[in-house]
C-alpha positions as CSV (number, residue, x, y, z in Angstrom):
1,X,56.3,34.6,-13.7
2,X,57.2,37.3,-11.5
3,X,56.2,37.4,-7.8
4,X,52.8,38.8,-7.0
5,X,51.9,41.6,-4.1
6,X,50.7,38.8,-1.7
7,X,54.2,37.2,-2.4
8,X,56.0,40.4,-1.9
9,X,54.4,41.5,1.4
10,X,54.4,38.1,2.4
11,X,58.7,37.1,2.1
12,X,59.5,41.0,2.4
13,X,61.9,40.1,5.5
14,X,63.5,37.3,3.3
15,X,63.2,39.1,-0.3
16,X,65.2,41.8,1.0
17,X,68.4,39.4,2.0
18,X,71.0,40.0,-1.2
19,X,71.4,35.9,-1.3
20,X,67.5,35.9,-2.2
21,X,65.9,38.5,-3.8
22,X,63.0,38.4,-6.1
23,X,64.9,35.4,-8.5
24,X,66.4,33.5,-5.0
25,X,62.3,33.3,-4.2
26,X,61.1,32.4,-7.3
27,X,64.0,30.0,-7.5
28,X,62.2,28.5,-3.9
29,X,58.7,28.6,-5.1
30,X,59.6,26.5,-8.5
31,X,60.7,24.0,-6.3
32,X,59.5,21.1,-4.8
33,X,60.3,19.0,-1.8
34,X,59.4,15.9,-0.3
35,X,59.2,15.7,3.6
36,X,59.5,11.9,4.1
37,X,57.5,11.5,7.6
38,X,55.0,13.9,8.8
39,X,56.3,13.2,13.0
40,X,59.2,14.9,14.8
41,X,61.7,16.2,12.2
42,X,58.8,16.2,9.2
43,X,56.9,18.7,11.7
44,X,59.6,21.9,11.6
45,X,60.6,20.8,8.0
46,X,57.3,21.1,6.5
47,X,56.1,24.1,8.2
48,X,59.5,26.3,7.4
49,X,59.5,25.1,4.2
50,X,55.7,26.6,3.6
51,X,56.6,29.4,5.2
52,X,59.3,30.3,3.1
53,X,57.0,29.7,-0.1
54,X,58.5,26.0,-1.4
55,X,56.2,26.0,-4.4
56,X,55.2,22.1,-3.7
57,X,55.1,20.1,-0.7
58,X,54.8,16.6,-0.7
59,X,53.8,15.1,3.0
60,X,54.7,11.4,2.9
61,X,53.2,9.7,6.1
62,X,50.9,6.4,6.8
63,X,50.4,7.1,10.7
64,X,47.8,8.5,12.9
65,X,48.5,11.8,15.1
66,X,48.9,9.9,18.9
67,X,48.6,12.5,22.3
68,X,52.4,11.1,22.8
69,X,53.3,12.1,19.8
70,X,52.4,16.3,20.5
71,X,55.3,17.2,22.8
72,X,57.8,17.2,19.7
73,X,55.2,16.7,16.5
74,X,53.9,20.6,16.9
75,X,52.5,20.0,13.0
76,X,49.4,18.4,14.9
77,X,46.9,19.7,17.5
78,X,45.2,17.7,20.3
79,X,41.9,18.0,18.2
80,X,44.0,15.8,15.5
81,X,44.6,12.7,18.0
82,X,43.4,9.8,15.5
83,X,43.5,11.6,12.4
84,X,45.8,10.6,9.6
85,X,49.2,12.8,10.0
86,X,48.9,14.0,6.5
87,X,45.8,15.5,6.5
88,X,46.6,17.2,9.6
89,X,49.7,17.9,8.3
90,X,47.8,19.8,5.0
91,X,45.5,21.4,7.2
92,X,48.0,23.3,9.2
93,X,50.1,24.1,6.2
94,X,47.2,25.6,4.7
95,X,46.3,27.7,7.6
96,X,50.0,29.3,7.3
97,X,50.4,29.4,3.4
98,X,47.7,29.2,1.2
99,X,49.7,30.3,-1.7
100,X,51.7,26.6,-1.2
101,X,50.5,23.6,-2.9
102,X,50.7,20.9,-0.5
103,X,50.5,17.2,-1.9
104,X,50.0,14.8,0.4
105,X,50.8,11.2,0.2
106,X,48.9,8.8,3.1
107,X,50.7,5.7,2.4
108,X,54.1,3.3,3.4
109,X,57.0,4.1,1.7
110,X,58.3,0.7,0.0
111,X,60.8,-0.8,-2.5
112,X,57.4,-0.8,-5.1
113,X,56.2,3.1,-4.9
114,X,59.4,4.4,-3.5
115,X,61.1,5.3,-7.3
116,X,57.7,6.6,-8.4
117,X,56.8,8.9,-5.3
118,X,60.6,10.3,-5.0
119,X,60.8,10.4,-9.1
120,X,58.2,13.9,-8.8
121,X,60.5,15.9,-6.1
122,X,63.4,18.2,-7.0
123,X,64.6,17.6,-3.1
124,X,63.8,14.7,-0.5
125,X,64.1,15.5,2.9
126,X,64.5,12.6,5.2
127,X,62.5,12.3,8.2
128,X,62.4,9.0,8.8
129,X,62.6,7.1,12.5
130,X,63.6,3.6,11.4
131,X,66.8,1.9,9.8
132,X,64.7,0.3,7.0
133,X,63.6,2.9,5.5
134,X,66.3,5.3,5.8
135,X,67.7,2.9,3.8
136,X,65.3,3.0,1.7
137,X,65.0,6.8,0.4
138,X,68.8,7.0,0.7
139,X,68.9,3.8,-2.3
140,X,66.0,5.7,-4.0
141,X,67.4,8.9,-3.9
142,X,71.1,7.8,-5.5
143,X,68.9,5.6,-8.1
144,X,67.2,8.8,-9.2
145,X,70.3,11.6,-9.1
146,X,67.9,13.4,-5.9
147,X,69.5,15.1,-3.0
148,X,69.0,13.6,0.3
149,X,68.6,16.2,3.2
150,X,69.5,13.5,6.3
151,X,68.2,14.2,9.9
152,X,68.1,11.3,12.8
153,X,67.5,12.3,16.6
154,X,68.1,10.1,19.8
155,X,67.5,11.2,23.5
156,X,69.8,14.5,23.5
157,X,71.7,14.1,20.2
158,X,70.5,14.4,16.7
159,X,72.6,14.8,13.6
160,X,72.2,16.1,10.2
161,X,74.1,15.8,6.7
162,X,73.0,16.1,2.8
163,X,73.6,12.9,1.0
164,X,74.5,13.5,-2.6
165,X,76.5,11.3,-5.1
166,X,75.9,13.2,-8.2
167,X,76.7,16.4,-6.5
168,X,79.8,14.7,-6.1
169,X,78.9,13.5,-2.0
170,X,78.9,10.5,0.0
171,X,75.4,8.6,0.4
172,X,74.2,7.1,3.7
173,X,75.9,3.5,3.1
174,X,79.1,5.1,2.7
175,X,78.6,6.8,6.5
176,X,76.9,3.4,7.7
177,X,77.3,0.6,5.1
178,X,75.9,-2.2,7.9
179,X,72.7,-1.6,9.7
180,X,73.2,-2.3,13.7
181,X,71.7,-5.6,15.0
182,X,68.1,-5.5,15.3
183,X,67.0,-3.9,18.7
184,X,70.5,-2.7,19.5
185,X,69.4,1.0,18.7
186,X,65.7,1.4,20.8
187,X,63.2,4.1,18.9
188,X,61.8,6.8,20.6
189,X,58.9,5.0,22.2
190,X,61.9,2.6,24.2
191,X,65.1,5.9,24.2
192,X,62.8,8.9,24.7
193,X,63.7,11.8,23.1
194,X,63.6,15.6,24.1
195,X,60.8,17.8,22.0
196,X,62.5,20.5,21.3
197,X,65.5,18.5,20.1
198,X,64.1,17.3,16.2
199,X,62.7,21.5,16.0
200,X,66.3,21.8,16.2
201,X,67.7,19.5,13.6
202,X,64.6,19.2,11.2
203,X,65.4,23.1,11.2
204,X,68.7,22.6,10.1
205,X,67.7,20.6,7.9
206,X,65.0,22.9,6.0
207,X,68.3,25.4,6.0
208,X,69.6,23.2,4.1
209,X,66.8,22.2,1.9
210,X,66.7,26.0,1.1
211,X,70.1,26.6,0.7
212,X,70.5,23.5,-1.6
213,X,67.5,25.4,-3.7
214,X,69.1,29.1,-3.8
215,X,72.7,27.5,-4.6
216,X,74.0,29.4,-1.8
217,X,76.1,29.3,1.3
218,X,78.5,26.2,2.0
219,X,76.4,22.8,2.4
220,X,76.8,20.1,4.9
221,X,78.0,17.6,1.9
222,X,80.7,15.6,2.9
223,X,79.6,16.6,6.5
224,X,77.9,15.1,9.4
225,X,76.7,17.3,11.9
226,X,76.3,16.4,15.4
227,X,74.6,18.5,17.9
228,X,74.2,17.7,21.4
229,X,71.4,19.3,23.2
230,X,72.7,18.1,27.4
231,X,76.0,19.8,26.2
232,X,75.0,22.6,23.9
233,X,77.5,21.7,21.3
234,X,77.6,21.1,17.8
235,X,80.6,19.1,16.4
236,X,81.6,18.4,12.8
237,X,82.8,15.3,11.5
238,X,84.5,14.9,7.7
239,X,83.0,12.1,5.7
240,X,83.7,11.5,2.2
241,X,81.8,9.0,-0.4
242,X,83.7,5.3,-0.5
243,X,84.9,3.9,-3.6
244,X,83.9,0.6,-2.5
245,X,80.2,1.7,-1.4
246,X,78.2,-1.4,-3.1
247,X,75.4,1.7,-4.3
248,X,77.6,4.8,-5.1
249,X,81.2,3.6,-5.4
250,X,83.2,2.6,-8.6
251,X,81.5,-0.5,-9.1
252,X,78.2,-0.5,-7.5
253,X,76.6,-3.8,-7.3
254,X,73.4,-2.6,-6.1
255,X,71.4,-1.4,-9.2
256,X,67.9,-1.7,-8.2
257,X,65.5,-1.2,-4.5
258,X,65.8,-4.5,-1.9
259,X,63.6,-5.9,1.0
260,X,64.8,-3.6,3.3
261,X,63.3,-5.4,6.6
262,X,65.5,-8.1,5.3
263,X,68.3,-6.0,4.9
264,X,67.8,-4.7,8.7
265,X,67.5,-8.4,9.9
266,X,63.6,-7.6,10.5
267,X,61.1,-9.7,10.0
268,X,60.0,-9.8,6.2
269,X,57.0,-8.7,3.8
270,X,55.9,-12.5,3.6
271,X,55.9,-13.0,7.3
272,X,54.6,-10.1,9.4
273,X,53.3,-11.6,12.1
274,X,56.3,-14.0,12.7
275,X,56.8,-14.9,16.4
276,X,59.5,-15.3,17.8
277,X,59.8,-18.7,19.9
278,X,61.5,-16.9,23.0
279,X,58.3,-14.5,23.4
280,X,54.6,-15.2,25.2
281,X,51.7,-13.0,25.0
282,X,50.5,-10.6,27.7
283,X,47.7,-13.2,28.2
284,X,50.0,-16.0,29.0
285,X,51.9,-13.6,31.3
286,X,48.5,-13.2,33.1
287,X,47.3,-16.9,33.3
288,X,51.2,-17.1,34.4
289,X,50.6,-14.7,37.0
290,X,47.1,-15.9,37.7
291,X,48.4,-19.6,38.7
292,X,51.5,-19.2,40.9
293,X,52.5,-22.8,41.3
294,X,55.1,-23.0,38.6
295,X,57.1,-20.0,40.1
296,X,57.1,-17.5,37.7
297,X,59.3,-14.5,38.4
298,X,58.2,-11.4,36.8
299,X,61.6,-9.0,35.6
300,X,60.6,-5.6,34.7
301,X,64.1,-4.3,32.4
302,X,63.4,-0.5,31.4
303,X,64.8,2.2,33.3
304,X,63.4,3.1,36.9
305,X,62.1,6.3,35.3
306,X,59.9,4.3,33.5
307,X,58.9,2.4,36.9
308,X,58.0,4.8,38.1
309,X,55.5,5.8,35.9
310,X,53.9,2.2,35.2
311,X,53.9,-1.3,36.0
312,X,52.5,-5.1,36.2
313,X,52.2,-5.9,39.8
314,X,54.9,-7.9,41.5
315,X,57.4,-7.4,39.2
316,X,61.2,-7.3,39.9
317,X,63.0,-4.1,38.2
318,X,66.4,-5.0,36.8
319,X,67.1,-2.8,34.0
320,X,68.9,-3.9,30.7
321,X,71.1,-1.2,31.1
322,X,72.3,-2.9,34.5
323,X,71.9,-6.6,33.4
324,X,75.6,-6.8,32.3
325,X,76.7,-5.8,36.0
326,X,73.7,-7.5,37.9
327,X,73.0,-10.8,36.4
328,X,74.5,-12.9,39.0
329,X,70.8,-11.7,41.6
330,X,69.1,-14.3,39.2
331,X,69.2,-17.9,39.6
332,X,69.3,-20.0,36.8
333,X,67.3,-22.6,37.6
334,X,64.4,-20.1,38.0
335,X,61.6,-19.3,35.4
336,X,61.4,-15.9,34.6
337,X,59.1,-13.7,32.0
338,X,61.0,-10.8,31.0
339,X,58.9,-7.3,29.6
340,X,60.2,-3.6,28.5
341,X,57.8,-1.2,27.1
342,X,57.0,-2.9,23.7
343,X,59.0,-5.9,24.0
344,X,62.6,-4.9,22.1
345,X,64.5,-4.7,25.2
346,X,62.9,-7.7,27.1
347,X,63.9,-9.8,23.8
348,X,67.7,-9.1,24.0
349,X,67.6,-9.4,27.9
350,X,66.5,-13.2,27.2
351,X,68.8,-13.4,24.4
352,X,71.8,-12.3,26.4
353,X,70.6,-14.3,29.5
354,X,70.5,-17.5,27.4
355,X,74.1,-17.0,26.8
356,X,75.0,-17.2,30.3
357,X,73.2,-20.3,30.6
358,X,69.6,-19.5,31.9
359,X,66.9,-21.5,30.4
360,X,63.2,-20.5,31.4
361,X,62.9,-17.0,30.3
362,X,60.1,-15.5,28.2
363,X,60.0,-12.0,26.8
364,X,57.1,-10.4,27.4
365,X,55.2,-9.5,23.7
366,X,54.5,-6.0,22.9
367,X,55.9,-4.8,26.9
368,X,53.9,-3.4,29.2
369,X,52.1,-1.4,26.1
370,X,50.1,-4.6,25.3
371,X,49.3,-5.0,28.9
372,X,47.5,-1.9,29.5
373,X,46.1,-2.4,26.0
374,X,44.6,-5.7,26.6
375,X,44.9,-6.4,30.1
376,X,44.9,-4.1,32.5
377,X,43.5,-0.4,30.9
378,X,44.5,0.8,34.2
379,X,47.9,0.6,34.0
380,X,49.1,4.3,32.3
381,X,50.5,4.5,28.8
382,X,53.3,6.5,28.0
C-alpha cells in the first residue's frame, strides 16, 4: 500500500533523502521492533523509532516511572511518577505518532516468555541495564535468527554494536563469554550515570535499527562502538564472532534459554529472598546503634559525593574505592556494620575485609535506601 498524504507531509524531510524514498519508508513502516526496556536507552529508541514511522512498536518494561529516573528517561513526565513505564511509554508515543501502532508488553522478560515475545519482532533492540538479561535477549535473539541492536551506558561511557550471527556477526558471548563477578560492575543507582549520555547511544542505536531496516549504509556488525562523553570521543574496536562461542560457534552447546540469575552467579528463581549470612537489616543496624555497649562502628563506603548528600548519623566514611589503600585505619578486633546505597558495595567491602582477616563486619541490607525507607524518612533519597 502506498503511503498516504498524512504520511507524505509527515516524513517529507526524510522521504526526500535518495537512501529512503517512498519504498525506504514503506520498508520502515512494515517493520517492527522491539525496545527491550522502556528506561534510559528504551526512552530515545522508542520515540525516534515512532517518529520515523516504524509500523509496530513493542515496549517491553515491568517497572514503574520513579522522579530519579526523569533526568535521563525523557519518555516519562513528572505526572507519570508511579505509573507503569509502558503505559506511559504508549501515551507519549501516541501523542507524537498516532499513525504507529504501539504494542506494549508490562511484564519481566524470562527464559519462559522470552522466545514467544521476541518470536513477533523483525528487530530487537536491547535496552537492558542488567547482566542477566542482556544475556537473555542476546540467547533469544541467536535462537530465533533476530538482529540484536546492543546499547549499555556507565557514568561517562556507553557503547553500542548489532549482534548478528545469521547476518554472518558475532553475538554478545562472543564479545563477553563470562559475566563479571556479581557486584563487581555497580548499576546506575550505585555508578550514576550522565542523562544525556543513553540519548546519545540509544540514538545510535535507533540509527541502526533503521539502517538495519532500509539495508543501507555500513552497520556496526563486527563493531563495538565506544563513546566517551568526559572526553568527547568515539573509538572503534574490531570484534569478530568465535568459533568456539558455546551459542553461535561451530559447535554450539547451548541449544535452548538457561536460568540466567544462575548464570550471573545471582541469587535464583527458587530463592528470591535468599540472605546472605554476612548482611543485617536496617533494623538491626538501629537497635545496633540504639544500644552502644557492644561497640559498633558504623563505615559509610560510597563516594563522598554521596556523603554529602545523605547519611546515618555517626558514621565513618571510608569509601570502597579507597578501601584497598586505607584498610590498615581499621582495627581488626573491632565490630563494624558496613552500608553503601543499596547494599552491593557494602557486601564486597566485608567480603574483601574478611580476607584480610577482620571478623565482625556486617553489610548493611538494602544501603542507606532501606534506611530512609524504613527508618529514618528523613534522611534524602537519591
Amino acid at each position: 500500500m502506498d503511503l498516504n498524504d498524512s504520511e507524505l507531509r509527515r516524513y517529507a524531510r526524510q522521504l526526500i533523502l535518495p537512501e529512503v524514498g517512498r519504498e525506504g519508508q514503506k520498508k520502515i513502516r512494515a517493520a517492527s521492533v522491539l525496545c527491550v526496556g522502556a528506561g534510559g536507552l528504551g526512552s530515545p529508541l522508542a520515540l525516534y523509532l515512532a517518529a520515523a514511522g516504524i509500523g509496530r512498536l513493542g515496549i517491553l518494561d515491568f517497572d514503574t516511572v520513579d522522579l530519579s529516573n526523569l533526568h535521563r528517561q525523557v519518555l516519562h513526565g513528572t505526572e507519570d511518577v508511579g505509573r507503569a513505564k509502558t503505559e506511559s511509554a504508549r501515551d507519549a508515543l501516541a501523542r507524537l505518532n498516532p499513525e504507529v501502532e504501539v504494542v506494549v508488553h508490562t511484564t519481566r522478560l524470562t527464559r519462559d516468555n522470552a522466545l514467544e515475545l521476541l518470536r513477533a519482532y523483525d528487530v530487537i533492540a536491547d535496552g537492558t541495564d542488567n547482566f542477566p538479561t542482556r544475556y537473555l535477549v542476546n540467547d533469544a535473539c541467536v535462537l530465533l535468527g533476530k538482529p540484536n541492536v546492543y546499547g549499555s551506558v556507565f557514568r561517562f561511557e556507553g557503547q553500542a554494536s548489532l549482534f548478528a550471527p545469521h547476518l554472518g556477526g558475532p553475538c554478545y558471548r562472543c564479545l563477553y563469554p563470562e559475566p563479571p563477578p556479581p557486584g563487581s560492575v555497580p548499576g546506575c543507582a550505585e555508578g550514576g550515570v550522565l542523562g544525556v549520555l543513553p540519548g546519545i547511544i540509544g540514538l545510535i542505536q535507533a540509527t541502526e535499527t533503521l539502517k538495519l531496516i532500509l539495508g543501507r549504509g555500513t552497520s556496526l556488525l563486527n563493531r563495538l562502538l565506544l563513546f566517551n562523553a568526559l572526553d568527547m570521543t568515539f573509538r572503534e574496536l574490531k570484534i569478530r564472532r568465535d568459533p568456539a562461542c558455546p551459542l553461535c560457534g561451530s559447535n554450539p552447546t547451548i541449544t535452548a534459554l538457561m536460568d540466567y540469575n544462575q548464570f550471573c552467579g545471582l541469587p535464583t528463581s527458587q530463592s528470591p529472598s535468599a540472605v546472605h549470612p554476612d548482611e543485617v537489616s536496617v533494623q538491626e543496624l538501629k537497635r545496633a546503634l540504639d544500644n552502644p555497649a557492644p561497640g559498633i562502628h558504623v563505615l559509610d563506603v560510597r563516594e563522598p559525593d554521596e556523603y554529602q548528600i545523605a547519611r546515618i548519623p555517626g558514621a565513618q566514611l571510608l569509601p570502597l574505592s579507597q578501601l584497598g589503600q586505607r584498610w590498615s585505619e581499621l582495627n581488626p578486633d573491632q565490630s563494624y556494620y558496613l552500608y553503601c546505597k543499596s547494599g552491593v558495595r557494602s557486601l564486597r567491602a566485608v567480603q574483601f575485609l574478611r580476607r584480610l582477616g577482620f571478623h565482625q563486619l556486617k553489610s548493611v541490607r538494602g544501603g542507606i535506601d532501606a534506611w530512609s525507607r524504613e527508618v529514618d524518612p528523613s534522611v534524602p533519597q537519591y
